[in-house]
N, CA, C and O of each residue as an XYZ file, in Angstrom:
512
protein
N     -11.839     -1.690      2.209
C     -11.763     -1.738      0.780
C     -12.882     -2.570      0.199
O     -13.430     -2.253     -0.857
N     -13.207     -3.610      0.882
C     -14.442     -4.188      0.391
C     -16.177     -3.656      0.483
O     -17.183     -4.036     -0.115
N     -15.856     -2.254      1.885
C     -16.923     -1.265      1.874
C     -16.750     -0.161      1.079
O     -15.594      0.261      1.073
N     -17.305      0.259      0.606
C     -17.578      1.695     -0.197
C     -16.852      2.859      0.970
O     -17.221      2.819      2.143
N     -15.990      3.688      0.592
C     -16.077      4.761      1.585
C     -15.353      5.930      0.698
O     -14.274      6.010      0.110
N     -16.386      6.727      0.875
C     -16.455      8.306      0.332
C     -15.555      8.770      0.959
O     -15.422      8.611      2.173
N     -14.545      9.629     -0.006
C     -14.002     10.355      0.770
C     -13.780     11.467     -0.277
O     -14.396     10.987     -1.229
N     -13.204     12.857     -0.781
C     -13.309     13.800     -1.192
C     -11.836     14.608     -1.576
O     -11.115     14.712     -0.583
N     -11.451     15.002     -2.412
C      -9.976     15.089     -2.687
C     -10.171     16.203     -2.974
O     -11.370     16.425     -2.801
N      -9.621     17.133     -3.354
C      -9.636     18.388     -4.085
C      -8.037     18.092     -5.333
O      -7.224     17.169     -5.346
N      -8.113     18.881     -5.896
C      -7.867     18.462     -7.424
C      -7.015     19.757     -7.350
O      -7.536     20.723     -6.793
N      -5.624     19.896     -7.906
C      -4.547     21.056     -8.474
C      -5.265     22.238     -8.466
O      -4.824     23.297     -8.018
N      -6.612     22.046     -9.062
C      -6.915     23.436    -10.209
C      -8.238     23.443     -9.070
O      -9.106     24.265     -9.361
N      -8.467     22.716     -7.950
C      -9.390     23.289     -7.088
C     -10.193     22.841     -7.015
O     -10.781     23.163     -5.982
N     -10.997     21.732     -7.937
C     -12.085     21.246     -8.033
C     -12.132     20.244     -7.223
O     -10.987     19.792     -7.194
N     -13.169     19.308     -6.180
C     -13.232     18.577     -5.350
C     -13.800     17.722     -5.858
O     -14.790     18.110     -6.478
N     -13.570     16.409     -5.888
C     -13.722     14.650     -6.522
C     -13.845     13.980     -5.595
O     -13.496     14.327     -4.466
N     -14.541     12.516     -5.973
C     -14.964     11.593     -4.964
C     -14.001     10.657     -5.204
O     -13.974      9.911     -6.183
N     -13.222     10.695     -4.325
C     -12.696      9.328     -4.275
C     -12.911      7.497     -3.813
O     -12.859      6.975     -2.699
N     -13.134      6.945     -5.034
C     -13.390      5.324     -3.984
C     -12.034      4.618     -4.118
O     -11.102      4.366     -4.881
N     -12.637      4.430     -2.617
C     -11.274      3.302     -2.088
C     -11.451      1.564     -2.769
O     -10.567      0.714     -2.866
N     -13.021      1.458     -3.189
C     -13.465      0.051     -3.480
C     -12.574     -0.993     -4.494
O     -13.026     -0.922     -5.637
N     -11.535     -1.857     -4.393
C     -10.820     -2.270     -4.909
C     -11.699     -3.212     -6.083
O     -12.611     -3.706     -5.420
N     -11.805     -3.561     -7.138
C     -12.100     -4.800     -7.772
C     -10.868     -5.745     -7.442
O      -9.777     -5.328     -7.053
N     -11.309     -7.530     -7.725
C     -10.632     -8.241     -7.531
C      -9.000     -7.935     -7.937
O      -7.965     -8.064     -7.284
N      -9.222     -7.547     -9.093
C      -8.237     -7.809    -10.410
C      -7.324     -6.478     -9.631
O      -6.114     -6.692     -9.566
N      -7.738     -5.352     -9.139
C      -6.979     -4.527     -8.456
C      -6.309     -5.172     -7.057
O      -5.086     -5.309     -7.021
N      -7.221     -5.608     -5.781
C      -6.795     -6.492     -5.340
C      -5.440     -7.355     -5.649
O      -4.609     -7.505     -4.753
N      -5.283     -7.815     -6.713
C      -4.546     -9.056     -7.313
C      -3.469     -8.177     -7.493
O      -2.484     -8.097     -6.759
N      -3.696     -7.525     -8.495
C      -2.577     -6.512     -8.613
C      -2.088     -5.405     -7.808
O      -1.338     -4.634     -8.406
N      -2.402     -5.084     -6.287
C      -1.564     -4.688     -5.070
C      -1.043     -6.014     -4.801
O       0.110     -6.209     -5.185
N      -1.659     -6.988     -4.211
C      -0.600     -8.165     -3.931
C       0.610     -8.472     -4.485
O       1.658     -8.848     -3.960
N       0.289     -8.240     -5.722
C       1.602     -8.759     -6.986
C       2.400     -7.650     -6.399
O       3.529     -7.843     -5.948
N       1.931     -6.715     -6.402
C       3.408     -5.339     -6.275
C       4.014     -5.679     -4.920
O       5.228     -5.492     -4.846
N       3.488     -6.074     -3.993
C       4.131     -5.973     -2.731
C       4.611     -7.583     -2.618
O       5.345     -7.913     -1.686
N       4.295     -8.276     -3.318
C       4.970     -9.695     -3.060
C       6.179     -9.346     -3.373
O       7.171     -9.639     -2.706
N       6.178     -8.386     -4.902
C       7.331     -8.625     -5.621
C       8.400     -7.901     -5.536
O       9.517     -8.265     -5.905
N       7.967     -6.234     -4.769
C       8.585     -4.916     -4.403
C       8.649     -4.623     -3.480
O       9.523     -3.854     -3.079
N       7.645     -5.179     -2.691
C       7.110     -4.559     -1.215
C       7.679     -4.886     -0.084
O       8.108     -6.035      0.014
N       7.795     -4.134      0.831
C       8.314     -4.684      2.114
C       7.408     -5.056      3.610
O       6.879     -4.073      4.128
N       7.265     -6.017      4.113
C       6.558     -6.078      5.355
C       7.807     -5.513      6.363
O       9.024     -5.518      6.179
N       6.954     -5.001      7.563
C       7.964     -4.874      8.425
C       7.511     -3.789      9.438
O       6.505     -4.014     10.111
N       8.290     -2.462      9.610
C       7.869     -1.695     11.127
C       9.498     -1.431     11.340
O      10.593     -1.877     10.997
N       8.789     -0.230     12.275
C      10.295      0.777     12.776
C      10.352      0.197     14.170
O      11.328      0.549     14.832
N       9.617     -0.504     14.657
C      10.108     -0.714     16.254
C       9.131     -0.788     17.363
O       8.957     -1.456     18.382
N       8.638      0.068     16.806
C       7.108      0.454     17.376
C       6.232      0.260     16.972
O       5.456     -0.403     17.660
N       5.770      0.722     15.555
C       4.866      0.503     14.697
C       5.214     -0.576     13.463
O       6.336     -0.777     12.998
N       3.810     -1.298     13.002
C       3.939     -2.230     11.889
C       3.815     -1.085     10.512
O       3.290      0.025     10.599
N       4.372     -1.610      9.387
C       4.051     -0.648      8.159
C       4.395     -1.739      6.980
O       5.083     -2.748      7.140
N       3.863     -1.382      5.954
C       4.096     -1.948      4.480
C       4.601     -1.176      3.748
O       4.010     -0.112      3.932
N       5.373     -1.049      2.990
C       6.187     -0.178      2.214
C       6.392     -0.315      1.176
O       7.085     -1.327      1.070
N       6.081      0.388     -0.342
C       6.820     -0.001     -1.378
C       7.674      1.248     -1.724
O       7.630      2.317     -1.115
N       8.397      0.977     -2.708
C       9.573      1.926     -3.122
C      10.017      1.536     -4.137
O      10.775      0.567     -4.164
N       9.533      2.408     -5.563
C      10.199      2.494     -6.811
C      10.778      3.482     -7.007
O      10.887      4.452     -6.257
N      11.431      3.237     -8.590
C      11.784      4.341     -9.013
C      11.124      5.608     -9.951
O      10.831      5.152    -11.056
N      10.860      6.798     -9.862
C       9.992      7.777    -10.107
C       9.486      7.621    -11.610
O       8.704      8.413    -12.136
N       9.985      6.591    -12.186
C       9.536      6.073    -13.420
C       8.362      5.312    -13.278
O       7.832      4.765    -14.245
N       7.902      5.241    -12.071
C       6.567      4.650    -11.961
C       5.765      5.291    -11.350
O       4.952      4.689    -10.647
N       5.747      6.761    -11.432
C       4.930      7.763    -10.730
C       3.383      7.434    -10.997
O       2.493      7.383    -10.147
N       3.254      7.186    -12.607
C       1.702      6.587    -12.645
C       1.099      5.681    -11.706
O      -0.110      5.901    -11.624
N       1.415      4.926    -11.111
C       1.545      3.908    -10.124
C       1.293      4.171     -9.189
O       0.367      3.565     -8.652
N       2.057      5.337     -8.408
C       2.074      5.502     -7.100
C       0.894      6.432     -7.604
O      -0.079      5.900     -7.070
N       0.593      7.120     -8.064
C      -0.719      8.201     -8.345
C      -1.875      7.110     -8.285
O      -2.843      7.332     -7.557
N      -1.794      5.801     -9.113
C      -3.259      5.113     -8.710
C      -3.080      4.614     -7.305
O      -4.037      4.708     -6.537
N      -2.191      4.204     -6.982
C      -2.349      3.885     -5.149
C      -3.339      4.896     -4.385
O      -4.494      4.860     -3.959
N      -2.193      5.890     -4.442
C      -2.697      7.358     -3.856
C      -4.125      7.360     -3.876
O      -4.775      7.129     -2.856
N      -4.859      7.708     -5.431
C      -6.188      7.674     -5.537
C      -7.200      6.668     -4.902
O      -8.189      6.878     -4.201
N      -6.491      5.190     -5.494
C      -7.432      4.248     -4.846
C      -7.009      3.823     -3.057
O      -7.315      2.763     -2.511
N      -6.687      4.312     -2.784
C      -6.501      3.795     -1.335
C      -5.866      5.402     -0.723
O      -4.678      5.699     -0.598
N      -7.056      6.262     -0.413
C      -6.935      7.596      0.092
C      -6.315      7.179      1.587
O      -6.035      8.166      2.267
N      -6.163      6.433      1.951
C      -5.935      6.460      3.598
C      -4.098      5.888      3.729
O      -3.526      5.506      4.750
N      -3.725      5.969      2.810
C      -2.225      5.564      3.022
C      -1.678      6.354      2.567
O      -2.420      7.187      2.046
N      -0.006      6.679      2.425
C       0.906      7.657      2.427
C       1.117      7.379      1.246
O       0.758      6.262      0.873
N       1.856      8.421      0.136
C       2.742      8.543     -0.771
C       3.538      9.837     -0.214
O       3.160     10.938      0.188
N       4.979      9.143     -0.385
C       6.173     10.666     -0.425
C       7.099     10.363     -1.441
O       7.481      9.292     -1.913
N       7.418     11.714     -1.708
C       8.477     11.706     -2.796
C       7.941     12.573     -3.834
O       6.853     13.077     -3.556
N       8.513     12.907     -5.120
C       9.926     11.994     -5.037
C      10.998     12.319     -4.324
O      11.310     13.466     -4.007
N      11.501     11.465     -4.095
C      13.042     11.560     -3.603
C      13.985     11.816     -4.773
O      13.926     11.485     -5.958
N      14.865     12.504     -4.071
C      16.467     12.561     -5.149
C      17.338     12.854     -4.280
O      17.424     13.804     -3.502
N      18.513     11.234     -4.623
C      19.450     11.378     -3.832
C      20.772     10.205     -3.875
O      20.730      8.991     -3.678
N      21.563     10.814     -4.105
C      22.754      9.353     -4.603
C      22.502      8.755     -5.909
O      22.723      7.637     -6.375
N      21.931      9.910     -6.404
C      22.024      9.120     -8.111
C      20.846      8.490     -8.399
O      20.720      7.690     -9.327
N      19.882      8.851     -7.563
C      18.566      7.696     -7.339
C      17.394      8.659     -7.352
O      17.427      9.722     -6.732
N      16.381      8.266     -8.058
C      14.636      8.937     -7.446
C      13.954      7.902     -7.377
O      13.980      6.879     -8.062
N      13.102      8.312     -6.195
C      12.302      7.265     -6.040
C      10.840      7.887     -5.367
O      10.588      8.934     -4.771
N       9.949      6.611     -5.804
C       8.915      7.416     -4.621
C       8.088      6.204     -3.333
O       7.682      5.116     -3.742
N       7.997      6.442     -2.410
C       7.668      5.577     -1.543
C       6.314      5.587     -0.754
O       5.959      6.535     -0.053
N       5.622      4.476     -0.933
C       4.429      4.253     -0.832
C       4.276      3.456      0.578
O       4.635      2.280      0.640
N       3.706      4.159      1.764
C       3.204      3.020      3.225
C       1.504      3.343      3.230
O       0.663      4.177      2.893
N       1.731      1.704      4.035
C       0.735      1.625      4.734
C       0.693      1.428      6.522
O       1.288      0.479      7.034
N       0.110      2.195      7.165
C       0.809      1.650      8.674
C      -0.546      2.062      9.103
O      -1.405      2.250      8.241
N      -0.822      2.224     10.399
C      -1.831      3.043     11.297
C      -3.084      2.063     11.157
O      -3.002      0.840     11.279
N      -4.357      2.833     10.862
C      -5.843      2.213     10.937
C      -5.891      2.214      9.473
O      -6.937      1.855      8.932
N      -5.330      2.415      9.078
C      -5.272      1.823      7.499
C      -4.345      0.432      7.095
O      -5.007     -0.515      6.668
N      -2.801      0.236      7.205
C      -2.590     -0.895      8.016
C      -3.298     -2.056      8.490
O      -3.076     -3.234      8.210
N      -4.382     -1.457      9.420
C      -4.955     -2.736     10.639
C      -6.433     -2.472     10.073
O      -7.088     -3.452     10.429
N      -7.156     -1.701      9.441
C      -8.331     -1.877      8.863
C      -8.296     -2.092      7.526
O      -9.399     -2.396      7.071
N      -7.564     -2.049      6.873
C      -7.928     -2.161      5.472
C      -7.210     -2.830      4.302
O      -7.609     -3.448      3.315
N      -5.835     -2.435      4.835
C      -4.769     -3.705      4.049
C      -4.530     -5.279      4.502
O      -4.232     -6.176      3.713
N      -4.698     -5.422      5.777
C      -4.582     -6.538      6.446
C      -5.657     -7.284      6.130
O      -5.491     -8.218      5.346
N      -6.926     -7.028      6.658
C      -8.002     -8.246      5.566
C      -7.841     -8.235      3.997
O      -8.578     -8.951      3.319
N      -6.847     -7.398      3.387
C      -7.218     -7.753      2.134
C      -6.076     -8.750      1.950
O      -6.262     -9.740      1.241
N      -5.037     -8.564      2.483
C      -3.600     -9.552      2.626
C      -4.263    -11.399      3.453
O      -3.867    -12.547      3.252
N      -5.254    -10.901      4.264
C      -5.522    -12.051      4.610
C      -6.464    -13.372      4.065
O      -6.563    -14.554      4.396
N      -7.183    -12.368      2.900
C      -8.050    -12.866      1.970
C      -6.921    -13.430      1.002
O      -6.959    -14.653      0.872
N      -5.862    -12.723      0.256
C      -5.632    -12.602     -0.416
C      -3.616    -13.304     -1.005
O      -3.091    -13.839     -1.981
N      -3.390    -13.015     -0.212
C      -1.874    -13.620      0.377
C      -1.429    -15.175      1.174
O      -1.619    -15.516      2.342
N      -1.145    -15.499      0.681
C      -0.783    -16.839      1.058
C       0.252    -17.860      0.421
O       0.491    -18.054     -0.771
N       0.754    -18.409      1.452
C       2.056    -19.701      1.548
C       2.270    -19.892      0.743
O       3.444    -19.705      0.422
N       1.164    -20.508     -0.419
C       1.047    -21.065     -1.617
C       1.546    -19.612     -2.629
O       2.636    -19.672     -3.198
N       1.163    -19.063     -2.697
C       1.248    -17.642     -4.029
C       2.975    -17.581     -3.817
O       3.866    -17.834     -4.627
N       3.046    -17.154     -2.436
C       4.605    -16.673     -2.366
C       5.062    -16.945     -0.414
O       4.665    -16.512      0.668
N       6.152    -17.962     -0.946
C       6.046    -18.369      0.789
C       7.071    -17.066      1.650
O       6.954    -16.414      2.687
N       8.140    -17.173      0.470
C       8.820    -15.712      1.046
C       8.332    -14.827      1.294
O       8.626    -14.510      2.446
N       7.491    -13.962      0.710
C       6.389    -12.893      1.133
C       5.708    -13.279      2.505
O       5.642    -12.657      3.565
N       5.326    -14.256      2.206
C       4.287    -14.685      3.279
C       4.953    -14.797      4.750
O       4.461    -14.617      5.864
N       5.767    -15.024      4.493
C       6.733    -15.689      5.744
C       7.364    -14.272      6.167
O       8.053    -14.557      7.147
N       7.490    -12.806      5.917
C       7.682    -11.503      5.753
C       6.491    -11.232      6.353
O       6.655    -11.068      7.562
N       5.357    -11.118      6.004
C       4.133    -10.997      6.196
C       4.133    -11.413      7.697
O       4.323    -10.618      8.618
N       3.899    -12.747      7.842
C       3.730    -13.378      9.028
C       4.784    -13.417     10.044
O       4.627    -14.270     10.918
N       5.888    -12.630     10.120
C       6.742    -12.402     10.602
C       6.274    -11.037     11.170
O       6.182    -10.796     12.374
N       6.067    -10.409     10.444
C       5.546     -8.374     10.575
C       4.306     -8.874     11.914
O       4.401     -8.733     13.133
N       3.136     -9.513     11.043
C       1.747     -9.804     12.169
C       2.698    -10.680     13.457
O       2.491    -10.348     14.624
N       3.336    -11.371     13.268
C       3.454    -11.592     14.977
C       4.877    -10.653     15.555
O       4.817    -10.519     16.777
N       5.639    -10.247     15.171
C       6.159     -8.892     15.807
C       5.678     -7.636     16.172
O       6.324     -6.699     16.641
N       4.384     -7.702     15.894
C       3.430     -6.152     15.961
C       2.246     -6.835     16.435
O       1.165     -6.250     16.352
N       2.311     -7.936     16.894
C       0.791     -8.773     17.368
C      -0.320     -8.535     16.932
O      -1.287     -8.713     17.672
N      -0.526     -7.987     15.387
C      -1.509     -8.008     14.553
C      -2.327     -9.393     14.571
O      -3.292     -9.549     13.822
């Protein structure tokens, strides 16, 4: 995220766009905030992953994730038990290349120890 990297989307109606992954600070700041405050550290057992999960009232949201960070998942929406939602990971070489130095720049004891302590719980259960 702090390198430039091209990557190429194609668009509903067909047309193909460049996507940058390049975060500014203030974007930066504001993924941290969402996952301090929404987000989950953690992993299925095997694998480490980051997770957020709203409700489909924040589809704008998960659409700028999506865009700015082409290498992670969006699914959904979901509908189910009275609930929509849509859920946003990060796991794999995206995970371990690209969210993790920005969490490590960026995340810390001081901001939010609960997060952090989630965080640093995930990196040494997955020996990140």
């Amino acid at each position: 995220m702090t390198v430039k990297q091209e990557r190429f989307h194609v668009t509903p109606d067909g047309e193909t766009t460049q996507a940058d992954s390049t975060l500014s600070s203030f974007e930066e700041g504001f993924l941290v905030g969402l996952l301090v405050g929404e987000g989950h550290f953690g992993g299925d057992g095997r694998q480490p992953h980051v997770t957020l999960r709203m409700h489909t009232d924040h589809e704008a949201l998960f659409r700028w994730l999506e865009r700015r960070l082409p290498d992670s998942k969006l699914y959904g929406p979901y509908h189910h038990g009275g609930r929509s939602y849509f859920q946003w990971m990060a796991r794999g070489a995206f995970l371990r290349e690209q969210l993790l130095p920005l969490l490590e720049r960026r995340l810390t004891a001081e901001l939010d120890g609960k997060a952090y302590q989630r965080y640093a719980a995930m990196k040494e259960r997955y020996r990140l």
